[in-house]
KERO-949278 format. One record per residue (C-alpha): residue in three letters; x, y, z. Coordinates in steps of 0.2 Angstrom, whole numbers, plus 2048, in hexadecimal, padded with zeros to 3 digits. Layout:
AlaXYZ;...
//
This chain:
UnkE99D43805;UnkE92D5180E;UnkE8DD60805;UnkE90D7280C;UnkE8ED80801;UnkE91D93807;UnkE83D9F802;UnkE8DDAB7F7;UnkE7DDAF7EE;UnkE76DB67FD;UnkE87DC07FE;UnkE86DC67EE;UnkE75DCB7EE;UnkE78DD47FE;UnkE88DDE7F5;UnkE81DE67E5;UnkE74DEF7EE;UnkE83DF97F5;UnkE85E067E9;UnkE86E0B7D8;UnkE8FE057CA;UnkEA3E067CF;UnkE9FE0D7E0;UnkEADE037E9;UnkEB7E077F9;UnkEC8E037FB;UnkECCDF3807;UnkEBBDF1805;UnkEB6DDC7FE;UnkEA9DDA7F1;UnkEA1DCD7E6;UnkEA4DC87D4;UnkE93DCE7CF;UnkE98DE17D6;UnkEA7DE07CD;UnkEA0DD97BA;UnkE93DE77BD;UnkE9FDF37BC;UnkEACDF07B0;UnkE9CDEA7A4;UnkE9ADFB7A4;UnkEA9DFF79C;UnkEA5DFE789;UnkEB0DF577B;UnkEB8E05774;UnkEC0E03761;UnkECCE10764;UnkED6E0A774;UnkED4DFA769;UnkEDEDFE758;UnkEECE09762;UnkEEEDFB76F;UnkEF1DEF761;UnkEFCDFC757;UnkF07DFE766;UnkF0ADED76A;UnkF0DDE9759;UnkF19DF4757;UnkF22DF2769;UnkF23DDE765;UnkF2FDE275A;UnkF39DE6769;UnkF37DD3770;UnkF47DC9770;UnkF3CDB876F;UnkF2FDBB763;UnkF35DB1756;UnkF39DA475F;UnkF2BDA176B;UnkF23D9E759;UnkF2CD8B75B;UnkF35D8776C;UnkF46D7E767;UnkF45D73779;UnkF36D6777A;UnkF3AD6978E;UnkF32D7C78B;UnkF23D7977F;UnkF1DD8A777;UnkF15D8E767;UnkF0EDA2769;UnkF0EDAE759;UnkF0CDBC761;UnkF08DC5751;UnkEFCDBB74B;UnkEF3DBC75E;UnkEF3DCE75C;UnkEEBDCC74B;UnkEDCDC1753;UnkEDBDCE75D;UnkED9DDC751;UnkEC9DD274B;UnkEC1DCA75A;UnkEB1DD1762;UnkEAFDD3771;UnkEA1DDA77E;UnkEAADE7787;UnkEBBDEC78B;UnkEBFDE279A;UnkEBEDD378D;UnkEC9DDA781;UnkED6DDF78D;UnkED4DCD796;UnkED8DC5783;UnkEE7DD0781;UnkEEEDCA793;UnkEEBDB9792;UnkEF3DB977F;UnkF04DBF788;UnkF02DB4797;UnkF02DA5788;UnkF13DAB785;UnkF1BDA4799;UnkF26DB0798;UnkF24DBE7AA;UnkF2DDC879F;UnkF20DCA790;UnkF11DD179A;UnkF01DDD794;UnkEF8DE37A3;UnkEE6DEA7A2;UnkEE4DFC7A6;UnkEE3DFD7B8;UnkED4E017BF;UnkED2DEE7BB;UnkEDFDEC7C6;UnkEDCDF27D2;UnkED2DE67DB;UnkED9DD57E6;UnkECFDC87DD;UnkED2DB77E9;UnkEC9DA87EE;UnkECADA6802;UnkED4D96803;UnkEE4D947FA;UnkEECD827F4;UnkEFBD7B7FA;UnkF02D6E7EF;UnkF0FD5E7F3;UnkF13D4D7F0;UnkF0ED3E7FE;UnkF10D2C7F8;UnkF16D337E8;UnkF06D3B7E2;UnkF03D4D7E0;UnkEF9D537ED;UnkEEDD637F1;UnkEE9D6B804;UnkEE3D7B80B;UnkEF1D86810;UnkEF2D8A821;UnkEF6D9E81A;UnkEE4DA5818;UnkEE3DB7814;UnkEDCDC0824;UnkED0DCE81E;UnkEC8DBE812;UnkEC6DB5822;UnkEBCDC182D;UnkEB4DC481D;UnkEABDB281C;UnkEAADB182F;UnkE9FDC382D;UnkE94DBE81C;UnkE92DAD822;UnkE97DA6833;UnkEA2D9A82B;UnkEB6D9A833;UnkEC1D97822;UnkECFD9182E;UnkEC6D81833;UnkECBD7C81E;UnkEDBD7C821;UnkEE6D6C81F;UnkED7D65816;UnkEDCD5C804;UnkED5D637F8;UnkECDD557EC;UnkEC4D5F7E0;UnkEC2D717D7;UnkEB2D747CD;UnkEAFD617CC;UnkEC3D5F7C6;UnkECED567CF;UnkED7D657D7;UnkEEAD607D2;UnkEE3D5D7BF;UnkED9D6E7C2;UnkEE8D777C6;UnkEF4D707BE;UnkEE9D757AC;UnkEE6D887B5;UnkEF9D877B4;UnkEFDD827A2;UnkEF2D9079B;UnkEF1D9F7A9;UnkF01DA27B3;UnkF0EDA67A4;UnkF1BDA87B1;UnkF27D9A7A9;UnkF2AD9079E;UnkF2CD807AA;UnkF1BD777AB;UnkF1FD737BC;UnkF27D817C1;UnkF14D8A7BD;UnkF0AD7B7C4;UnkF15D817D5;UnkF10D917D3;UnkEFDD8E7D2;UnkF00D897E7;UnkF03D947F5;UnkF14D9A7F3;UnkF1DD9D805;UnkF2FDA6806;UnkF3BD9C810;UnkF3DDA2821;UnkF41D97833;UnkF31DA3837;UnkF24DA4829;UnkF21DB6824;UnkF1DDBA813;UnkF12DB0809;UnkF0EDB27F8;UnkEFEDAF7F1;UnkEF9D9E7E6;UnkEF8DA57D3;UnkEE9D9A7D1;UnkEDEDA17E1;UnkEE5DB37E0;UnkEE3DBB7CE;UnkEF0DC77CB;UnkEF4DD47BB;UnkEFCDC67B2;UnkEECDB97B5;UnkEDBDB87AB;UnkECCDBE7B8;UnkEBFDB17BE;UnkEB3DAD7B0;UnkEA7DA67BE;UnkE9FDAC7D0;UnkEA7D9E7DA;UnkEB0D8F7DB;UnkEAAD807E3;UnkEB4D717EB;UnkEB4D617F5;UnkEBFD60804;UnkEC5D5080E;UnkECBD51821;UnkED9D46827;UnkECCD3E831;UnkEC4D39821;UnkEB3D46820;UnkEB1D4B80F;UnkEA5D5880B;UnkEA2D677FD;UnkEA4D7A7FD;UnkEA0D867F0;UnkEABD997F4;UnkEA6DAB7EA;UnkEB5DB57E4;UnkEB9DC27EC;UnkEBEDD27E6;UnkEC8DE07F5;UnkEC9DEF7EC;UnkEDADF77EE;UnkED2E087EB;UnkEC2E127ED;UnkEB6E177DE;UnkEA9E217DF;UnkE9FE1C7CE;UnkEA5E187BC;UnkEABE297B8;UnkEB7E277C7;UnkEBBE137BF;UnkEBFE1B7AF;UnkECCE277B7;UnkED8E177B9;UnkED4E117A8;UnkED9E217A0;UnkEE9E2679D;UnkEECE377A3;UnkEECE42793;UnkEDFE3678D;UnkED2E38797;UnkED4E4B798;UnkED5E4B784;UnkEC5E3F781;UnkED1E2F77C;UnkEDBE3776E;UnkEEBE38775;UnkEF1E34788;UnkF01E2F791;UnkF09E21799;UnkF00E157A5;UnkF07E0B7B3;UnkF18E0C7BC;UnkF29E017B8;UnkF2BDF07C2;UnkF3BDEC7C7;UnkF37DDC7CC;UnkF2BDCD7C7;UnkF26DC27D7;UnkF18DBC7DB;UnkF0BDC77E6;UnkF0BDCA7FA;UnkEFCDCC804;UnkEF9DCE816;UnkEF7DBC81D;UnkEF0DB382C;UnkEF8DA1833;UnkEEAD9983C;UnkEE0D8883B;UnkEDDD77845;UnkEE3D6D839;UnkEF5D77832;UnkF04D6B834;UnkF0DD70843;UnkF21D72841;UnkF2CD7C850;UnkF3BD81847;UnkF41D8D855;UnkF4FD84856;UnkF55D7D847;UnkF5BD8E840;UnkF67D9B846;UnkF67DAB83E;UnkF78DB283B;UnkF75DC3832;UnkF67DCB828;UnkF5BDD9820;UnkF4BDDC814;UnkF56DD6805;UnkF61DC680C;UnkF63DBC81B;UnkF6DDAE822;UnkF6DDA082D;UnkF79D93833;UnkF6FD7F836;UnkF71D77843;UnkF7ED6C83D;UnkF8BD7A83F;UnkF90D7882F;UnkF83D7D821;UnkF80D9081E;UnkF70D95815;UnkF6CDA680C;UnkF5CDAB807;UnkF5ADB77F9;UnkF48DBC7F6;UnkF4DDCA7E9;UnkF5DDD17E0;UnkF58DE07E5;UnkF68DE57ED;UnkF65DF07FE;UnkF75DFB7FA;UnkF84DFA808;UnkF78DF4814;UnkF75DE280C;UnkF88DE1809;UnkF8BDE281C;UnkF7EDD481E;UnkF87DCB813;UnkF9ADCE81A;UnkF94DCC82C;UnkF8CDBA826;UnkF9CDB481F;UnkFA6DB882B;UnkF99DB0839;UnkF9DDA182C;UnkFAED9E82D;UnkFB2DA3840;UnkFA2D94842;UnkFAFD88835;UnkF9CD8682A;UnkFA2D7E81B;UnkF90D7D810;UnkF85D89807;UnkF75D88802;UnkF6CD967FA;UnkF5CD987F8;UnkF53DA37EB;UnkF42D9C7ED;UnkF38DAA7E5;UnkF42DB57E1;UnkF3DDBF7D0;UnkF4CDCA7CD;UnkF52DDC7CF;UnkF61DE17CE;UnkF6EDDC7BF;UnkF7CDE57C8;UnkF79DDF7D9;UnkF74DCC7D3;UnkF87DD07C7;UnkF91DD77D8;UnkF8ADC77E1;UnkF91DBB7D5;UnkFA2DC27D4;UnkFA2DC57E6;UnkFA1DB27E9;UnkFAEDB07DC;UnkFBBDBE7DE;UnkFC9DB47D6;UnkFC0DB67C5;UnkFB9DC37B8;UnkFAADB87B4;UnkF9EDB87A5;UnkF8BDBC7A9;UnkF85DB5799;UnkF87DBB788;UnkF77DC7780;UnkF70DCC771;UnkF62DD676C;UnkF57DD375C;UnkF5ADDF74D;UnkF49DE7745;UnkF43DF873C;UnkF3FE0074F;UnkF50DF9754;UnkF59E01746;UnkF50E1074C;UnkF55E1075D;UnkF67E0D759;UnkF6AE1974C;UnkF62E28756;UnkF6BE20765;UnkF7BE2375B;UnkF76E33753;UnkF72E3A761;UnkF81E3676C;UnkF74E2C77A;UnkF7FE1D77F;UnkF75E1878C;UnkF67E0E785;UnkF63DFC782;UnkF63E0176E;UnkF74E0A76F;UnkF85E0276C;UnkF8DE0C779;UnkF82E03785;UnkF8FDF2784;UnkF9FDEA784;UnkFA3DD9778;UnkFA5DCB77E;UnkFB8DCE780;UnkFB3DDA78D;UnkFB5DEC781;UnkFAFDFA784;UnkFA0DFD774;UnkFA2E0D76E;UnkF94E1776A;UnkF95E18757;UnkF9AE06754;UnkF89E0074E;UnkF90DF1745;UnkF8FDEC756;UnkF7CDEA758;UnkF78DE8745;UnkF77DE1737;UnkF7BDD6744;UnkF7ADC1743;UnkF6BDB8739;UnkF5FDAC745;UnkF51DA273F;UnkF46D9F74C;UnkF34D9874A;UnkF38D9773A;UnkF3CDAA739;UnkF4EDB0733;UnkF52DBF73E;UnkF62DC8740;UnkF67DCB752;UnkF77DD4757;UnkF89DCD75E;UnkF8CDC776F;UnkF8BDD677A;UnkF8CDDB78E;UnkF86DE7796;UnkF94DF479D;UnkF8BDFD7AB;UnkF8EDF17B9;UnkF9FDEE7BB;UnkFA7DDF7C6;UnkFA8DE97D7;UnkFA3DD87DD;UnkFB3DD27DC;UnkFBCDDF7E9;UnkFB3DDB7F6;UnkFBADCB7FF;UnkFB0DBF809;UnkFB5DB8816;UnkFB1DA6814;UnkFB1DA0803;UnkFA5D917FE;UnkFADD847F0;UnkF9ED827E3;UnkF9DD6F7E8;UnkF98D787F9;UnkF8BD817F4;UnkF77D7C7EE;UnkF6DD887E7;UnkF5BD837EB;UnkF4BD8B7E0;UnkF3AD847DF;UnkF3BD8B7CB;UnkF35D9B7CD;UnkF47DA47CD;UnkF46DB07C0;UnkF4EDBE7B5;UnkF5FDC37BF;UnkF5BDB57CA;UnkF5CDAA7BC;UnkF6CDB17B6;UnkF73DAF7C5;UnkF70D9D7C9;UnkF72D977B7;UnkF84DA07B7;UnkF85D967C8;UnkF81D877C3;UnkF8AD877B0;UnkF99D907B2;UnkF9DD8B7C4;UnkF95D7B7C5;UnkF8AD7F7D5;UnkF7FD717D5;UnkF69D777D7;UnkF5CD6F7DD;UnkF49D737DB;UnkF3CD6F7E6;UnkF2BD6C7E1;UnkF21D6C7D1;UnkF17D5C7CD;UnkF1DD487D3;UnkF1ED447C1;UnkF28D527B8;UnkF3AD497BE;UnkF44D5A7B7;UnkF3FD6B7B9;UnkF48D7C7B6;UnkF4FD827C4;UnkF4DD957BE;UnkF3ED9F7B1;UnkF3FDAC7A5;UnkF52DB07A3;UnkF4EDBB797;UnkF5DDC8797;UnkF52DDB79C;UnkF44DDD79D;UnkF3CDEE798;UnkF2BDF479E;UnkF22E01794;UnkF25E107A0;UnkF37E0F79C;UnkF36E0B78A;UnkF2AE1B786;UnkF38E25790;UnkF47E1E786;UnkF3EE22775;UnkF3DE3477B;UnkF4EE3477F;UnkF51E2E76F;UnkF47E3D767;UnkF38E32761;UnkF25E38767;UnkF1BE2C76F;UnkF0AE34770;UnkEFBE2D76C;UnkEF5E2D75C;UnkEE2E2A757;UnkEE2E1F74A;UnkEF2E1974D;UnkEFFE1C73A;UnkF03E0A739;UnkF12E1172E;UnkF1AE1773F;UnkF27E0B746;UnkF25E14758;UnkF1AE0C764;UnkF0FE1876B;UnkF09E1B77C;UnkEF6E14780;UnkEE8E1C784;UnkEE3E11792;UnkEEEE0E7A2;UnkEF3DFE79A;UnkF04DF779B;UnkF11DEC790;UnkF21DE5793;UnkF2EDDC78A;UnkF3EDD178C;UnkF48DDC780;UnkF5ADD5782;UnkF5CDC2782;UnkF6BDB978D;UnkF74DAB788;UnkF7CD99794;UnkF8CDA379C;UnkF95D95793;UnkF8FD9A781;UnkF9EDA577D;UnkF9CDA676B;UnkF92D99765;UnkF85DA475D;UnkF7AD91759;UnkF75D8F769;UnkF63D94771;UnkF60DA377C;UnkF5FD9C78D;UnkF4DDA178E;UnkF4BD91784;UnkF58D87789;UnkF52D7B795;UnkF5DD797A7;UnkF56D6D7B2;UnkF5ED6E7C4;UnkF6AD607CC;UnkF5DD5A7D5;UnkF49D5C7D8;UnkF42D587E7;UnkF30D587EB;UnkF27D5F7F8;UnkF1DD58806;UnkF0ED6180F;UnkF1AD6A81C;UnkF2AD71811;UnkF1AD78806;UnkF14D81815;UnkF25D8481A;UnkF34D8180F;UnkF43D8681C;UnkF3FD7481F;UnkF45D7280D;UnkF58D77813;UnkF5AD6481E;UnkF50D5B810;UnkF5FD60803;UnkF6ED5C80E;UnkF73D4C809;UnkF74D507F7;UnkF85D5B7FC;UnkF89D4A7FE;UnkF81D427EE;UnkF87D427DC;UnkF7ED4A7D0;UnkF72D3C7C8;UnkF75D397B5;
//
């Protein structure tokens, strides 16, 4: 084996006589050892410690799963998290400085595989691009799990090696990778995936997100970065300066290669004072960390992250799909496309985020394209797709069933002293427009809640889970959307045994409820796509949940509920309210859990969150749907024609 190792230490040598401590310019790409400098700078502070604790003590009170991610009830979706107990550990570990504190806290939700149950760090630890320069791209040959270098290389990382070091990233690509850090790289990801993605509950479904992950498109646009090669909020930081690999050619040259982390800062510093501006809250830092405001901003949707990407590389496989797709309408938010068999329609639906009137016209002009060309097939693909919008994702699925008022899923949400709170002030108040007040639902029969009929939400219905008895409230929905879906005709009208819906797991939160309404109570058959040889099922969806609520909103819905939320140093621990922190940390929770659509009342049954649905069919992919999975839509053709297996 050859051995060829690139001189990072020279590069980092090189790097830290740049500046300061925290002197870091924005686009600028620096080495882990600048970076460690800096946040080692940042001491362990007992304070943002104890209130950090108290408020997500108290705000996991708010979590509709954390009893029962105690015990999982499916053997398919292992877990075994006491979230209380963790926080406790917490309370009483030392640790050297803050960074490592607020990396314990994060990796003790990400144990938890729920995209829904997240603590981010405050964010001038964010706010840096942390990536190794190649990224893997996982598939099955000969039935054996395979790893290559993805021919979508980040382009300011390639002229960055080219500059340091002379050496052209791009002549890696299409090279297996065999090892990672003397592991066999599938065995090295595959245990990077089982501890530090969180973002399902589907073993496989994470080992797939570990790779590059490449929106479907006839022309490759967006790519979304491998979890494992770029570290985002929800993922630990690199605990070493590099990693080191071995490479085979298809020609047979093995040889080794050892790459830094790099770290692109998304915004200048000029020193730690300036650092500590992002890790202060607002009020905080102006009032010496006794009290401070919220940090962090609301996300609507959780999708993995997009970078600016570069296609390049001798050895990339080579497909021309010019002619094998025909777009027929589209926009940012959906498009479609009819195959060349005349007959199959496909839609691509990256988000539920809706695009207003504009993304109905797509979708109207599409359909009727459809059924002047006689297409009789649909295939809809929601590879990706994080969620968004509960309206949109409900309008969607009554538009393709206008004949029918149908059920999204029954919900609940957990009873507790904080809950109790909420509601009665909720009720007191007259606010009927919170998660915690009645007025917010119907039943399941589809009446209106009023706002005074607390009985409604509590004492509600006993659940032991994880061995915890908990009362949870009746069977509600929520009564804002509507079924304006149904009004809206389309002009061609797919029969379910038409239709596939096609994932490759990672179709969560609304898109989650809408493929599992799909699929359960339409009997749309699903198909996944990757994930390892050897897992035969895997989900087609991850984290259901019912809503999420991010901290932002949940500190502004307290207020509206007359309750303060400023920061108190120490915290009263005889206060049910969690309080805003004093760093620009974040939290958010899965507040409301969501029940199979064809629950009704059967109050025994799991939250779907831990009720394991694996899709129709799985289908692995090879080296080219990986790098292109359009090429995934004539793979699955013939199973329009095949009966679900057994």
């Amino acid at each position: 084996m050859k051995l060829l190792v690139l001189v990072f230490g020279v590069l980092a040598l090189a790097g830290l006589g740049r500046g300061d401590v925290c002197e870091f310019t924005s686009g600028s790409i620096y080495l882990r050892g600048e970076f460690t400098a800096c946040v080692s700078a940042v001491p362990f502070n007992e304070d943002v410690r104890a209130t950090t604790l108290d408020t997500m003590n108290k705000s996991k009170e708010l979590y509709c799963f954390l009893d029962i991610a105690r015990d999982s009830p499916d053997e398919n979706l292992p877990l075994s998290v006491d979230l209380g107990e963790e926080l406790s550990r917490i309370a009483t570990s030392v640790y050297e400085n803050d960074l490592a504190f607020q990396e314990d806290l994060t990796s003790t939700y990400v144990q938890l595989n729920d995209a829904h149950a997240q603590y981010y760090k405050p964010s001038c630890y964010l706010n840096f691009e942390v990536r190794q320069p190649v990224m893997p791209a996982g598939y099955v040959a000969d039935g054996e799990d395979r790893v290559a270098v993805s021919r979508f290389l980040a382009a300011d990382l390639v002229d960055y090696f080219k500059s340091t070091t002379g050496f052209d990233i791009t002549t890696l690509v299409g090279a297996s990778i065999d090892t990672i850090d003397g592991e066999p790289a599938v065995e090295h990801l595959r245990a990077y995936s089982e501890t530090s993605i969180g973002m399902s509950k589907d073993a496989g479904t994470r080992y797939h997100l570990a790779m590059v992950q490449v929106t479907p498109q006839p022309v490759v646009k967006d790519v979304a970065a491998s979890y494992w090669a770029t570290r985002t909020k929800r993922n630990p930081l690199p605990t070493a300066d590099s990693v080191r690999y071995t490479f085979t050619f298809p020609n047979g040259t093995t040889f080794g290669m050892e790459f830094p982390w790099t770290y692109r800062a998304l915004k200048t510093y000029s020193g730690l004072d300036s650092f500590m501006e992002d890790y202060w809250s607002d009020e905080a830092g102006s009032r010496q960390s006794t009290t401070g405001g919220a940090g962090g901003a609301e996300e609507e949707v959780v999708r993995p992250r997009i970078h600016p990407l570069l296609v390049a590389g001798p050895q990339a496989p080579s497909v021309d799909t010019s002619e094998l797709f025909e777009e027929l309408a589209g926009n940012d938010n959906i498009q479609f496309f009819i195959l060349r068999d005349g007959q199959t329609v496909v839609m691509t639906l990256p988000s539920t985020v809706s695009g207003g009137l504009k993304t109905w016209g797509v979708i109207n002009s599409a359909l009727e394209q459809a059924a002047e060309r006689g297409a009789t097939r649909l295939i809809i693909d929601l590879t990706n797709n994080g969620g968004g919008s509960i309206c949109f994702g409900r309008a969607l699925l009554s538009y393709f069933q206008p004949d029918t008022v149908p059920n999204f899923g029954p919900e609940d949400i957990p009873n507790s002293p904080l809950q109790h709170l909420l509601t009665t002030n909720a009720v007191d108040m007259g606010v009927g427009s919170t998660v915690w007040s009645p007025g917010f639902y119907t039943t399941q029969d589809g009446v209106r809640v009023q706002n005074d009929q607390i009985e409604v939400l509590e004492p509600g219905i006993t659940h032991v889970r994880g061995g915890v008895a908990r009362n949870y409230s009746e069977f509600v929905h929520i009564k804002q959307c509507g079924f304006w879906g149904n009004y809206i005709q389309p002009a061609k009208d797919f029969r379910p045994k038409d239709i596939l819906i096609l994932t490759h797991g990672f179709c969560g939160s609304m898109c989650s409820v809408i493929s599992s309404h799909a699929a359960e109570y339409d009997g749309i058959r699903t198909v996944v796509a990757g994930g390892p040889a050897a897992q035969e099922q895997q989900q087609y969806m991850s984290f259901p949940g019912g809503q999420v609520m991010d901290s932002s909103y949940a500190y502004s819905s307290f207020q509206r509920l007359g309750l303060d939320t400023s920061p108190v140093v120490p915290p009263d621990p005889t206060d049910l309210v969690p309080r805003e922190l004093l760093t620009t940390g974040t939290w958010r929770y899965c507040i409301r859990e969501i029940y199979s659509p064809v629950a009704l009342n059967d109050f025994e049954e799991p939250p779907l969150e831990f009720s394991f649905q694996p899709a129709t069919y799985k289908v692995d992919d090879s080296l080219e749907t990986a790098e292109n999975p359009a090429l995934l839509w004539y793979r699955i053709l013939p199973l329009f024609d095949q009966a679900p297996p057994r």
